[in-house]
PDB file with one MODEL, atoms N, CA, C and O in Angstrom:
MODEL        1
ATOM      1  N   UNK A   1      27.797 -54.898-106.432  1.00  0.00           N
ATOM      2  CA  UNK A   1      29.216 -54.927-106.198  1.00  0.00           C
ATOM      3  C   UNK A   1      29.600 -53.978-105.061  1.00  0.00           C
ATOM      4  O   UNK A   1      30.383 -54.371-104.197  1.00  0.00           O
ATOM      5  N   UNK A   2      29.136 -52.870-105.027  1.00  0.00           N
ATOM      6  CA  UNK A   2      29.586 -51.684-103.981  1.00  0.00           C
ATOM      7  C   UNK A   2      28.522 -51.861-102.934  1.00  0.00           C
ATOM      8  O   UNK A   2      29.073 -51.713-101.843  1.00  0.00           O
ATOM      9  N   UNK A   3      27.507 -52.060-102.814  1.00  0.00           N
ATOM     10  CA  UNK A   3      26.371 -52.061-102.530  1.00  0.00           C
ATOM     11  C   UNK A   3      26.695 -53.088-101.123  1.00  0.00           C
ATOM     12  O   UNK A   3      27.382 -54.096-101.282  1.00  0.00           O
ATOM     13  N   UNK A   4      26.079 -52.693 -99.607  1.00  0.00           N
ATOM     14  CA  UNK A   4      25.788 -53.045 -98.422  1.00  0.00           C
ATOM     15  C   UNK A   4      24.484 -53.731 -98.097  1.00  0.00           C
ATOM     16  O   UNK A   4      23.534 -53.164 -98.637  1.00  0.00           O
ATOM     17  N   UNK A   5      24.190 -54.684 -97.444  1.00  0.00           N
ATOM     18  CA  UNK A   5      23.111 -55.037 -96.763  1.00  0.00           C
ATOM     19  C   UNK A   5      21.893 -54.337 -96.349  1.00  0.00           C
ATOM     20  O   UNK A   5      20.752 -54.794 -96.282  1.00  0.00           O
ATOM     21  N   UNK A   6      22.297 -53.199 -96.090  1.00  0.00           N
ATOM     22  CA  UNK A   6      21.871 -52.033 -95.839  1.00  0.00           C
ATOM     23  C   UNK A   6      22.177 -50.987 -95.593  1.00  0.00           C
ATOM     24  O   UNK A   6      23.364 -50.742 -95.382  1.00  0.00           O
ATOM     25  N   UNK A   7      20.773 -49.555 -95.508  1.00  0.00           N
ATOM     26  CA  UNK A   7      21.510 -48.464 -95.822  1.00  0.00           C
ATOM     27  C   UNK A   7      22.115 -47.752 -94.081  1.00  0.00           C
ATOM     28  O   UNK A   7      22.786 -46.727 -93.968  1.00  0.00           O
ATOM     29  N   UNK A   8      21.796 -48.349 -93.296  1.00  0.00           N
ATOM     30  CA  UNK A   8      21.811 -48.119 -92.371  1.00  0.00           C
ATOM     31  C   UNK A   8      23.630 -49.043 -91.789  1.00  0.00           C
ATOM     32  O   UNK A   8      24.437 -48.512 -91.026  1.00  0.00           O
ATOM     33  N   UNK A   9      23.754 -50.061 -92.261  1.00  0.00           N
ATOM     34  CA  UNK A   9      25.068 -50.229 -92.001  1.00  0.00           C
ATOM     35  C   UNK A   9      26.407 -50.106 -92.808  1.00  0.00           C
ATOM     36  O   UNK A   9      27.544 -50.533 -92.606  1.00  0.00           O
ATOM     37  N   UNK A  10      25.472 -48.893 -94.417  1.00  0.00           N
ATOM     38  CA  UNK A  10      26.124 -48.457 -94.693  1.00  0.00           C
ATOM     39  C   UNK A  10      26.975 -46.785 -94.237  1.00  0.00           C
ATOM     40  O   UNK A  10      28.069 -46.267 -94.462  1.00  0.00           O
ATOM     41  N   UNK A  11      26.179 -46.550 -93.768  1.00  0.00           N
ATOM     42  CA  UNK A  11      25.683 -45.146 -93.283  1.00  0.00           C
ATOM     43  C   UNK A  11      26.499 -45.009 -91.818  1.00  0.00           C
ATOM     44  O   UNK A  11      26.834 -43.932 -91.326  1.00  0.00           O
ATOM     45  N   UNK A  12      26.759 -46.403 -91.197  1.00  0.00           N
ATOM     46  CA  UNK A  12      27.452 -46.448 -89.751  1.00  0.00           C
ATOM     47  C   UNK A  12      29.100 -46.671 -90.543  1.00  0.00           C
ATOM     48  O   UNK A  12      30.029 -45.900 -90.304  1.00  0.00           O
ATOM     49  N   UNK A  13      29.155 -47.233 -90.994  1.00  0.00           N
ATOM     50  CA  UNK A  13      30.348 -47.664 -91.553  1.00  0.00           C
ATOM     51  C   UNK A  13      31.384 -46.373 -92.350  1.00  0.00           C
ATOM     52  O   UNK A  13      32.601 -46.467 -92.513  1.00  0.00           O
ATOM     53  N   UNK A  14      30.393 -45.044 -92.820  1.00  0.00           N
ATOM     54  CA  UNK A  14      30.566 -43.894 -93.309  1.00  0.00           C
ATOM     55  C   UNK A  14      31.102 -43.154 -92.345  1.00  0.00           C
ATOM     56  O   UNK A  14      32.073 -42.412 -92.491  1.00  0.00           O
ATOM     57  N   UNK A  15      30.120 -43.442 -90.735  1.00  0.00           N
ATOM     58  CA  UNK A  15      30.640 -42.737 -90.099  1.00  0.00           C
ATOM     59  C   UNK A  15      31.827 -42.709 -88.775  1.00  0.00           C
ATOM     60  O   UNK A  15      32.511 -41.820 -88.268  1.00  0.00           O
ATOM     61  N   UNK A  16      31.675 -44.002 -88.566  1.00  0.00           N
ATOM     62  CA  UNK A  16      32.844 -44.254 -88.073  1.00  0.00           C
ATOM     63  C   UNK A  16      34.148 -44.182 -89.250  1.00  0.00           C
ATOM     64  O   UNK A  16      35.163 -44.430 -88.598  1.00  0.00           O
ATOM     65  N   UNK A  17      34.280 -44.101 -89.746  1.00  0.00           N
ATOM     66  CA  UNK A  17      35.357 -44.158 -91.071  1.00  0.00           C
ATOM     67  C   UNK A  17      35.877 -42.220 -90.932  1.00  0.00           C
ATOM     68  O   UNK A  17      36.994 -41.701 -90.928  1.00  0.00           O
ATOM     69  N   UNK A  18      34.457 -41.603 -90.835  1.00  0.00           N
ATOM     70  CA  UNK A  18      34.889 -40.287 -91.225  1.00  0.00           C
ATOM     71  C   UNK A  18      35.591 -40.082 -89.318  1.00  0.00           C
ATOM     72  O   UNK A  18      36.711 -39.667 -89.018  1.00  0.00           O
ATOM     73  N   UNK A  19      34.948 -40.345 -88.759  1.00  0.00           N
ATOM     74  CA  UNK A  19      35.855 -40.193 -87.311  1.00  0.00           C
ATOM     75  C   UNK A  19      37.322 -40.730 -87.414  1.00  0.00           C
ATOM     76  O   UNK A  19      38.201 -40.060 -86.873  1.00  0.00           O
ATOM     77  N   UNK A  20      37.599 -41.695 -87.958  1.00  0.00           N
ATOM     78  CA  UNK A  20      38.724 -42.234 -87.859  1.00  0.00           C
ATOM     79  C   UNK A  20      39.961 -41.044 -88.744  1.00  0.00           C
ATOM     80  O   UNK A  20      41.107 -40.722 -88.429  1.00  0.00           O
ATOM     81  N   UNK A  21      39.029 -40.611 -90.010  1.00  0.00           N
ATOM     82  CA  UNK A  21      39.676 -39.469 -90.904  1.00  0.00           C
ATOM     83  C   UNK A  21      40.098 -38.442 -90.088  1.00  0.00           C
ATOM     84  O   UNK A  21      41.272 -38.116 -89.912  1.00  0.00           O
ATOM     85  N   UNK A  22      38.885 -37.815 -89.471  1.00  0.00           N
ATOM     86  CA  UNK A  22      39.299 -36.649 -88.103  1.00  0.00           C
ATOM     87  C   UNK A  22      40.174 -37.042 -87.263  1.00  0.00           C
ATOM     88  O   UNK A  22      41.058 -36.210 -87.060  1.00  0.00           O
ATOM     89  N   UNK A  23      40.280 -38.249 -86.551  1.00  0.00           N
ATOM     90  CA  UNK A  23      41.195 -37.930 -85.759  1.00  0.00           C
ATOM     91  C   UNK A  23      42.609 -38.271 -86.397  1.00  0.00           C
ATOM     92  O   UNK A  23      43.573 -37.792 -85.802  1.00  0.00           O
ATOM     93  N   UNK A  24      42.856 -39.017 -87.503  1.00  0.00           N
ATOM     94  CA  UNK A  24      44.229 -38.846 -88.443  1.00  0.00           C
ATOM     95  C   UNK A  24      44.621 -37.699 -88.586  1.00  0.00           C
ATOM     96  O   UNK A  24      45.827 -37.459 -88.646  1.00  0.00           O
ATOM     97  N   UNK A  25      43.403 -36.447 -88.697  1.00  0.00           N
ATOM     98  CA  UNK A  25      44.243 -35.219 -89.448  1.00  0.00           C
ATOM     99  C   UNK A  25      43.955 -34.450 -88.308  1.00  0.00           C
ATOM    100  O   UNK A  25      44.389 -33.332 -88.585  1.00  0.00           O
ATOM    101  N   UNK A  26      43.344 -34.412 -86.895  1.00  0.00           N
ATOM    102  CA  UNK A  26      43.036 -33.178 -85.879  1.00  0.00           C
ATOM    103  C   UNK A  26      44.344 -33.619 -84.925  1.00  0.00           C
ATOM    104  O   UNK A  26      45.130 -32.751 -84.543  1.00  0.00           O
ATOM    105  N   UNK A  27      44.498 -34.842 -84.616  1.00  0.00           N
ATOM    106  CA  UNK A  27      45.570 -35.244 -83.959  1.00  0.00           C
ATOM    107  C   UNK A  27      47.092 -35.126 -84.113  1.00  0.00           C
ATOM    108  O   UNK A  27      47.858 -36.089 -84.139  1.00  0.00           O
ATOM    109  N   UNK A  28      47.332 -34.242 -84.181  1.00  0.00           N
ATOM    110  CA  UNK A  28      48.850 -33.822 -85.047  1.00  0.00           C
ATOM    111  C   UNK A  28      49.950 -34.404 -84.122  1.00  0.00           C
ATOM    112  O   UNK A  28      51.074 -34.638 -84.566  1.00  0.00           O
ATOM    113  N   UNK A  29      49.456 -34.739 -82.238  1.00  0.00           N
ATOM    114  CA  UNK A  29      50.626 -34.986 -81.607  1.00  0.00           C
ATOM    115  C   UNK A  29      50.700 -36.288 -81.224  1.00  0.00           C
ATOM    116  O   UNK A  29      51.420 -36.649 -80.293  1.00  0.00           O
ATOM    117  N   UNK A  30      50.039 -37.005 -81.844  1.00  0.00           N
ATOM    118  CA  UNK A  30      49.740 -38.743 -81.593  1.00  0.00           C
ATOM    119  C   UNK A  30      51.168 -39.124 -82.243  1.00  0.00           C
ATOM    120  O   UNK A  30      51.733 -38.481 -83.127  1.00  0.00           O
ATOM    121  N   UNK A  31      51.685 -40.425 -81.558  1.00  0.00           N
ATOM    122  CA  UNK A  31      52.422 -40.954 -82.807  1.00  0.00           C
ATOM    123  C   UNK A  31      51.842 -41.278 -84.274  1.00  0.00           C
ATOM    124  O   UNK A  31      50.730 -41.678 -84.621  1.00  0.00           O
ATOM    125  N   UNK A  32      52.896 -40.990 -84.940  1.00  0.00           N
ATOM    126  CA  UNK A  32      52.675 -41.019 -86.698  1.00  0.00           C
ATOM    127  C   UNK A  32      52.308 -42.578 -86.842  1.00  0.00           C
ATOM    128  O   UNK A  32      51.293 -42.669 -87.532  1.00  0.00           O
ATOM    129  N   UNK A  33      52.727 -43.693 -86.479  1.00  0.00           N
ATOM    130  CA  UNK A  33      51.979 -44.773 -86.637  1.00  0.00           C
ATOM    131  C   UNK A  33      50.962 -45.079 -85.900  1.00  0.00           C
ATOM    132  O   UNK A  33      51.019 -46.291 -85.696  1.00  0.00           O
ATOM    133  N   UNK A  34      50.281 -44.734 -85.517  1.00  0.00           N
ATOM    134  CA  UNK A  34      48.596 -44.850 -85.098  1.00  0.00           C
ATOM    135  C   UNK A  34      47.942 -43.666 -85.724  1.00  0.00           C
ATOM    136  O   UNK A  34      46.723 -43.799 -85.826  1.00  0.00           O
ATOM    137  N   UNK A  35      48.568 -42.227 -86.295  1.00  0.00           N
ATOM    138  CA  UNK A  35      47.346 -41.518 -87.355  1.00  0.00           C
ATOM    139  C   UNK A  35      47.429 -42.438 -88.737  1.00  0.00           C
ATOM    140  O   UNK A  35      46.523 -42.266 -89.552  1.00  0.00           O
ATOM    141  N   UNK A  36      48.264 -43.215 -88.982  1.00  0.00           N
ATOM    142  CA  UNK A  36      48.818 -43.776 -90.387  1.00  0.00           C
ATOM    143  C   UNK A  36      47.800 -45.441 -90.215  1.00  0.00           C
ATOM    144  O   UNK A  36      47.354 -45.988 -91.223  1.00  0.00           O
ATOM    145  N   UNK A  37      47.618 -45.937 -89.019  1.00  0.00           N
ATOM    146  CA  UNK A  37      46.552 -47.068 -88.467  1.00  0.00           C
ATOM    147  C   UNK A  37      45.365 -45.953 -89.140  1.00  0.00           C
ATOM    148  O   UNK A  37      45.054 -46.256 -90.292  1.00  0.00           O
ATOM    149  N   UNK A  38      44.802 -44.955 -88.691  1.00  0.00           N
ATOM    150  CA  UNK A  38      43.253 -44.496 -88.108  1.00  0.00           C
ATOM    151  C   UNK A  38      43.178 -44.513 -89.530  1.00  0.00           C
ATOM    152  O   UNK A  38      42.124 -45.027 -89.905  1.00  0.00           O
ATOM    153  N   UNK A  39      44.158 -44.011 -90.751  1.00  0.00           N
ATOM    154  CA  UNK A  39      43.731 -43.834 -91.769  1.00  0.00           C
ATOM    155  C   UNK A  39      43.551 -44.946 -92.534  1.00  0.00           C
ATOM    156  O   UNK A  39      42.566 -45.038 -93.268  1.00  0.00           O
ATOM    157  N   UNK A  40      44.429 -45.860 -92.453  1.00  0.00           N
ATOM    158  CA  UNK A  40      44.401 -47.355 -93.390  1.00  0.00           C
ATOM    159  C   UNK A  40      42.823 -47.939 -93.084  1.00  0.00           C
ATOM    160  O   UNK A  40      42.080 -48.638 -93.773  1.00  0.00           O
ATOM    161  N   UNK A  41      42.651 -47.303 -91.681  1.00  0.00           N
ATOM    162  CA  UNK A  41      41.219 -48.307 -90.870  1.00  0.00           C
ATOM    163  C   UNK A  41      40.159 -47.152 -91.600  1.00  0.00           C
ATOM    164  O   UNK A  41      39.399 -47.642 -92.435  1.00  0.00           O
ATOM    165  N   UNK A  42      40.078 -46.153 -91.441  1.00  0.00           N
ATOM    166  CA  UNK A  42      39.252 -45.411 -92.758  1.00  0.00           C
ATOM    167  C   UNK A  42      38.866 -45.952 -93.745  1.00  0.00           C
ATOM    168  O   UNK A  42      37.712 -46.346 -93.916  1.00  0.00           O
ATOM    169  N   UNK A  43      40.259 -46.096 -94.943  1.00  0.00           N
ATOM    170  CA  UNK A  43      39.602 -46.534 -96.104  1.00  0.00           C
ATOM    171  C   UNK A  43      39.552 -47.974 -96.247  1.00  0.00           C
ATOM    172  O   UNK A  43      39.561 -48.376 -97.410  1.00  0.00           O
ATOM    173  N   UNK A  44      39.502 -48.809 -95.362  1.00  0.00           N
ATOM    174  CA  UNK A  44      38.959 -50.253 -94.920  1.00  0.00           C
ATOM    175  C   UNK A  44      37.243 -49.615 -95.142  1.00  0.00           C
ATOM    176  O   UNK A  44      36.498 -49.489 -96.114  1.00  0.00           O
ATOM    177  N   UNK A  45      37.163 -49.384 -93.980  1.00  0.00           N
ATOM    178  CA  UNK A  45      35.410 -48.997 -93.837  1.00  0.00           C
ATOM    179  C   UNK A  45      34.970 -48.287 -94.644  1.00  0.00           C
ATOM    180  O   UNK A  45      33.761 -48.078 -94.546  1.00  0.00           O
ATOM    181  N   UNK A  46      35.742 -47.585 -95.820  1.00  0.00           N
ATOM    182  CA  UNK A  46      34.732 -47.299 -96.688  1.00  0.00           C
ATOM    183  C   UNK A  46      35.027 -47.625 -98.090  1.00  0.00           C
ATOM    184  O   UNK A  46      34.831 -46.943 -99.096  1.00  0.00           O
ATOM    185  N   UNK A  47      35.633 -49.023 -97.943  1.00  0.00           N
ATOM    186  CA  UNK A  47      36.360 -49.682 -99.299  1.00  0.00           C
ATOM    187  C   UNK A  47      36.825 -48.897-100.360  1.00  0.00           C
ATOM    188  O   UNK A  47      36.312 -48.825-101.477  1.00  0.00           O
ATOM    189  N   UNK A  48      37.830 -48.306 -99.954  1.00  0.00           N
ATOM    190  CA  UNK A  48      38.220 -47.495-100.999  1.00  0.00           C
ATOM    191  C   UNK A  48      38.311 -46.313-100.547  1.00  0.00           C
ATOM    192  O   UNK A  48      38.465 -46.103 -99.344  1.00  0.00           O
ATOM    193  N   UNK A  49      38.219 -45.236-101.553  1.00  0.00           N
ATOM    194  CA  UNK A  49      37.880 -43.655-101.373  1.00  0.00           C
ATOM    195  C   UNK A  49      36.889 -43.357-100.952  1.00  0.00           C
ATOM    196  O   UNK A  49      36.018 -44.220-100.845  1.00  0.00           O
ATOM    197  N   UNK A  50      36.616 -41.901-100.514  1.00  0.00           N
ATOM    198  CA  UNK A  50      35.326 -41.737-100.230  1.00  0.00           C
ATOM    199  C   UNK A  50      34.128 -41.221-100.916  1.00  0.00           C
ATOM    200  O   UNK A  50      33.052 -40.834-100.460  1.00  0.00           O
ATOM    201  N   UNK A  51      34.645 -41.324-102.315  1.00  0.00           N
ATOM    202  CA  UNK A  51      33.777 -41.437-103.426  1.00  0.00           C
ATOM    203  C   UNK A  51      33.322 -42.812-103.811  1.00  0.00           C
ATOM    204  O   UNK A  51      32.178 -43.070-104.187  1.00  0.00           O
ATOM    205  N   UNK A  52      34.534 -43.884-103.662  1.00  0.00           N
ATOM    206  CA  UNK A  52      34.226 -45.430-103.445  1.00  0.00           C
ATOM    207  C   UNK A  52      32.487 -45.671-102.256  1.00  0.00           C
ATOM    208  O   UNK A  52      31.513 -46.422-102.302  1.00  0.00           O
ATOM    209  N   UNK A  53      32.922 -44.613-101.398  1.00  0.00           N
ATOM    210  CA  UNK A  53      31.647 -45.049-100.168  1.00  0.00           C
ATOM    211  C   UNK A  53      30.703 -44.326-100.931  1.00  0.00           C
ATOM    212  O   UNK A  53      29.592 -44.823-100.746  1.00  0.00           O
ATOM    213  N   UNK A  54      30.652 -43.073-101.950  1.00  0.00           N
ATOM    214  CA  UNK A  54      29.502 -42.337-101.926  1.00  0.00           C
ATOM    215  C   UNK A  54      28.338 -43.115-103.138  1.00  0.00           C
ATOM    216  O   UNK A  54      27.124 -43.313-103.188  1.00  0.00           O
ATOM    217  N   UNK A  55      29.477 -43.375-103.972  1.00  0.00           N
ATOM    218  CA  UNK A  55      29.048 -44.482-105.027  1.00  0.00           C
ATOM    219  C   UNK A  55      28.426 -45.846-104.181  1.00  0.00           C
ATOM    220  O   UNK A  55      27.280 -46.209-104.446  1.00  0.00           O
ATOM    221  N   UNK A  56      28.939 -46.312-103.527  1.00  0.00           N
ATOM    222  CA  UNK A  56      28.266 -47.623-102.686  1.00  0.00           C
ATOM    223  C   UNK A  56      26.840 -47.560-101.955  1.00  0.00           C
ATOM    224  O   UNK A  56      25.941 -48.368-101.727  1.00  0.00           O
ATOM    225  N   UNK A  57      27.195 -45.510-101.571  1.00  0.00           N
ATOM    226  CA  UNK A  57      25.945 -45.277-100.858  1.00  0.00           C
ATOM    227  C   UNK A  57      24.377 -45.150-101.967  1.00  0.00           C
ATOM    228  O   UNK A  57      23.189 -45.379-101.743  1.00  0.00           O
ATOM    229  N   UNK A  58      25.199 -44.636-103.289  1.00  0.00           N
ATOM    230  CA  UNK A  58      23.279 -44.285-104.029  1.00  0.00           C
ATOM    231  C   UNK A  58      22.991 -45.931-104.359  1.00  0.00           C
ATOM    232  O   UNK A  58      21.817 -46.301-104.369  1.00  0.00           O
ATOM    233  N   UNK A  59      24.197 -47.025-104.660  1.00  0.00           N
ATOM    234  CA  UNK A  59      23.878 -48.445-105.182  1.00  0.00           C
ATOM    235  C   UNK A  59      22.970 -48.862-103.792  1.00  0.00           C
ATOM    236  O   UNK A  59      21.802 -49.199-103.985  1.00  0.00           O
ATOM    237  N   UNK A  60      23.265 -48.851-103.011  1.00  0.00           N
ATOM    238  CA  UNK A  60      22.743 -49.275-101.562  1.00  0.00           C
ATOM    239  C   UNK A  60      21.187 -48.872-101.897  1.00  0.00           C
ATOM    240  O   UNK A  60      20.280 -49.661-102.159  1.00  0.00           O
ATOM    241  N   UNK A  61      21.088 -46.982-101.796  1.00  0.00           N
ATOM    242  CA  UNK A  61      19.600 -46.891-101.887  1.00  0.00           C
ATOM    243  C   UNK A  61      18.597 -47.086-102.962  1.00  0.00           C
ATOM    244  O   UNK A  61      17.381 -47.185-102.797  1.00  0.00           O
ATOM    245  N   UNK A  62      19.448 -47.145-104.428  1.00  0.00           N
ATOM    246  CA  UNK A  62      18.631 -47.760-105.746  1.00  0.00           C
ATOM    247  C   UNK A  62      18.087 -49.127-105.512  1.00  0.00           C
ATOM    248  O   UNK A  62      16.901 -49.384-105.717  1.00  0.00           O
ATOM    249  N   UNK A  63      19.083 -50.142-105.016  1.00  0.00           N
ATOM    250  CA  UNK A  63      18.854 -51.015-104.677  1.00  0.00           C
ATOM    251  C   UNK A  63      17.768 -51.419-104.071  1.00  0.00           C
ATOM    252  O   UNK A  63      17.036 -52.279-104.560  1.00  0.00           O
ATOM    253  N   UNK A  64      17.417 -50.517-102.301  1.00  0.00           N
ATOM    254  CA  UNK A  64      16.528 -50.658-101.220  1.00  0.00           C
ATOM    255  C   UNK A  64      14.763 -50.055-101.924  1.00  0.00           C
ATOM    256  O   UNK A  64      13.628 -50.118-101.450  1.00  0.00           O
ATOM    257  N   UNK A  65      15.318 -49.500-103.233  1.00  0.00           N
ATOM    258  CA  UNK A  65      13.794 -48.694-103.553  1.00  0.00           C
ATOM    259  C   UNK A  65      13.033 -49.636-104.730  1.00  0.00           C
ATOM    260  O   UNK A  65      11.813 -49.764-104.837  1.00  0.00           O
ATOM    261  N   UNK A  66      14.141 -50.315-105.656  1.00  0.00           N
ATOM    262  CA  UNK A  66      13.809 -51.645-106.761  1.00  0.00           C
ATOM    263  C   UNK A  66      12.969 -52.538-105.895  1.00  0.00           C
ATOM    264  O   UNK A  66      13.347 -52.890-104.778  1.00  0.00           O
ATOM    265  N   UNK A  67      11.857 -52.890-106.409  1.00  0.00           N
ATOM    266  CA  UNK A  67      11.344 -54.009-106.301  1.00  0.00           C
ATOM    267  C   UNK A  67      11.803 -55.431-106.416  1.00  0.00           C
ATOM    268  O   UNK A  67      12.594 -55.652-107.333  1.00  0.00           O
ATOM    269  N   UNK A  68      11.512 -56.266-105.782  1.00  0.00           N
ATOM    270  CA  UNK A  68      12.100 -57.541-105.158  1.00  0.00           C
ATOM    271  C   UNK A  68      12.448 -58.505-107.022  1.00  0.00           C
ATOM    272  O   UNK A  68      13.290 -59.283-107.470  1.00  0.00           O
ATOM    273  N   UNK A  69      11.510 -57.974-107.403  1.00  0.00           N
ATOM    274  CA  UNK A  69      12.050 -59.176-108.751  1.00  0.00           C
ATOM    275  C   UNK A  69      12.748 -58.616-109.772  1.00  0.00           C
ATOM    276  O   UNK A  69      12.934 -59.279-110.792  1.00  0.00           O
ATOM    277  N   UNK A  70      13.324 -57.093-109.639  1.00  0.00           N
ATOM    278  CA  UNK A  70      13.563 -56.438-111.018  1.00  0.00           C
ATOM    279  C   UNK A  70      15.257 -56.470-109.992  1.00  0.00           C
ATOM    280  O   UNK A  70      16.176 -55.943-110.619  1.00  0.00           O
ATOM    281  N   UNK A  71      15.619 -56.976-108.689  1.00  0.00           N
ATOM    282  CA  UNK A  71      17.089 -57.495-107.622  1.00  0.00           C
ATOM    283  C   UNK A  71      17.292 -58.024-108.922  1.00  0.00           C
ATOM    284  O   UNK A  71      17.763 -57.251-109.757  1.00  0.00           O
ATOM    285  N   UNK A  72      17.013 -59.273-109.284  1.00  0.00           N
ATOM    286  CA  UNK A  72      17.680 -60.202-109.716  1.00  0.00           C
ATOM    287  C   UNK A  72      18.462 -59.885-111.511  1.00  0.00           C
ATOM    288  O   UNK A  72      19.475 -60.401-111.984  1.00  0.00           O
ATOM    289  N   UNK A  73      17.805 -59.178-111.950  1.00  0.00           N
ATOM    290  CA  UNK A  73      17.882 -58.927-113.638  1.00  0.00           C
ATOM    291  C   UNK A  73      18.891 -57.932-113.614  1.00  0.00           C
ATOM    292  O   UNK A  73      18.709 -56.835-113.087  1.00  0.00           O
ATOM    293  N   UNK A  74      20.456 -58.434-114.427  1.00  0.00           N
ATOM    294  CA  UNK A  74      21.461 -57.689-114.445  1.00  0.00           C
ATOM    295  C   UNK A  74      21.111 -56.230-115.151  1.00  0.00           C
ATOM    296  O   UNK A  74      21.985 -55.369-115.255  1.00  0.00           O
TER     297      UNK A  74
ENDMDL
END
């Protein structure tokens, strides 16, 4: 359910997300509707909170370390 293709485009997706966070909160003299964009576009890329991403991130690597036939068994 939380879980990415991989851990590597999970891991890009973390970090462009956390850039987008920085410049919402370092940018104090931007207009207020484009830090209020950088942030909505944040928690886009990391579906949710960023406990939503951290949780997505260990499903991602449990996932990548399971063996191919024990994927399928809920």
């Amino acid at each position: 359910m939380f879980c990415s293709s991989s851990i590597t485009t999970h891991l890009l997706r973390g970090i462009a997300a956390l850039a987008l966070l920085a410049s919402a909160i370092l940018l104090a003299e931007v207009a207020l509707h484009l830090r209020i964009g950088a942030f909505l576009g944040a928690l886009i890329l990391m579906r949710g909170c960023p406990m939503c991403w951290a949780v997505g991130l260990l499903e991602t690597l449990d996932r990548s370390q399971r063996p191919q036939a024990q994927r399928n068994i809920p």
